[in-house]
Residue, then its C-alpha position, 0 to 999 in steps of 0.5 A: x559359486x563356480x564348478x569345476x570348469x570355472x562357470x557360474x553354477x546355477x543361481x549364482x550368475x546374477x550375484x557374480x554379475x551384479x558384482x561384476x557391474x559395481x566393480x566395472x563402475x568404481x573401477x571406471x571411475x577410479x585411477x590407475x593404481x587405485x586397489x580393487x576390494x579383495x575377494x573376501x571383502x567383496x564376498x563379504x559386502x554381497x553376502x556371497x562366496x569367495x568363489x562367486x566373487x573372484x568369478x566377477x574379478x576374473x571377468x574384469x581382469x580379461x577385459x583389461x580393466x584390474x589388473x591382479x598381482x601376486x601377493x600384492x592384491x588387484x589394481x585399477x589397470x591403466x586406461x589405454x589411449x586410443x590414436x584415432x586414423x586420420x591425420x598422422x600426429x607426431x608423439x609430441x603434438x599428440x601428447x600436448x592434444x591430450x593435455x599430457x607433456x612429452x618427453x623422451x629418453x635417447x637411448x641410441x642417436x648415430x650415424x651407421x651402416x643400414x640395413x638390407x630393409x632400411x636401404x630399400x624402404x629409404x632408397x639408399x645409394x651404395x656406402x650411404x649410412x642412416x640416421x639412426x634414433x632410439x628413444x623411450x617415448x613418455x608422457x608425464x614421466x610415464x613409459x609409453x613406447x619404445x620408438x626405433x627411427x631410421x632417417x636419410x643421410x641428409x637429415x644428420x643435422x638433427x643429430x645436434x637437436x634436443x631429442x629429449x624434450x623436443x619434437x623430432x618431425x619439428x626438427x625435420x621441418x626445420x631442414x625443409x623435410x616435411x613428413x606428409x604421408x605414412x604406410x604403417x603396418x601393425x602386429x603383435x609380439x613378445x617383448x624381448x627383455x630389455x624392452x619389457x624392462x624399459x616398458x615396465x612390462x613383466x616378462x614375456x609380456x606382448x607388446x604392440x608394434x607399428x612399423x611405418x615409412x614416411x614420405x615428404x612432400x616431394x613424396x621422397x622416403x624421409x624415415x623408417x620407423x619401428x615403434x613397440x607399445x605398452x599393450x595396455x597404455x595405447x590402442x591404435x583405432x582403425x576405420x575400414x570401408x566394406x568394398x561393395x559386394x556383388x553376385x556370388x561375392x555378396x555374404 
């Protein structure tokens, strides 16, 4: 059981918790989607409470692992993929790593007048447009992330590419523009509608979002790219080295 603030009362956190582990177990073994036994049937297998057992529901549902839906019952969350650092992958090539197949929906592909940012990320010349790209990113049909990509003039022949199915970065190579090197930038913040409806996201959700500038091998800005992730389907992993600390600096 629980009191009034939602703790365990005592006596019964070693109940809660061994629910809490023989979910954690089916559910990392399960699939996404997959139903988690309802408070009532877990209640009923431990010889607990209802109360005792949505505590271990509630706990597994903050790490992300089930997620509970109204009316419907509590599912299998899905289980994010993790983008290591270290040499930058497109979505395509990093999707066919897994074993998953890419595809994308074009949502916007035109020729347009930049923006204030785009034209000092791009160094853009005056009347100079940009190549603009929207696309839904997928991997095996399944919405992933919504990908906003700003290109330079001379990159317009991409235009007439399949940007669907195709790699985009494969396009550029073919003009001779090689995407080398990245500075990204990563933050939170709340869908708009159109993205949490396009993600599958409900309303208000928080998304994920990695802006980044990319630069050929001549080290000339080649794109401008603002991707928003679907917070449960993709974890960005970073690695950060401990400056050395010396005198009054040291912790």
């Amino acid at each position: 059981m629980v009191d009034a603030n939602g703790r365990p009362a005592p006596g019964t956190t070693v109940r809660y918790q061994e629910i809490e582990n023989w979910l954690r177990a089916r559910v990392l073994d399960g699939r996404e989607g997959d139903p988690v036994p309802s408070e009532s049937e877990l209640g009923a297998r431990f010889g607990v409470s209802r109360m005792t057992a949505r505590q271990a529901v509630q706990n597994l549902a903050a790490e992300g692992l089930v997620r509970r839906q109204r009316g419907s019952g509590t599912f299998i969350a899905p289980k994010p993929m993790h983008r290591h650092s270290g040499p930058l992958m497109s979505f395509s090539a990093d999707m066919k790593r897994r074993g998953l197949t890419a595809s994308s929906r074009l949502l916007e592909a035109s020729l347009r007048e930049p923006t204030a940012a785009e034209t000092d990320a791009l160094r853009l010349g005056e009347r100079q447009r940009v190549v603009s790209l929207a696309r839904l990113r997928l991997a095996d049909g399944t919405p992933m992330a919504i990908e906003h990509t700003s290109l330079t003039p001379d990159c317009a022949p991409v235009l007439s590419h399949d940007l669907e199915n195709g790699s985009l970065h494969e396009a550029l190579r073919g003009l001779g523009r090689i995407p080398v090197t990245a500075l990204t930038w990563i933050s939170a913040r709340g869908a708009t509608a159109g993205e949490a409806k396009s993600l599958g996201l409900p309303a208000r959700s928080a998304v994920l979002v990695e802006k980044r500038i990319i630069s050929d091998q001549d080290d000339a800005p080649l794109e401008r790219t603002t991707t928003v992730y679907h917070p449960d389907r993709y974890v960005i992993d970073a690695v950060f080295t401990l400056a050395e600390q010396h005198g009054s600096d040291a912790p």
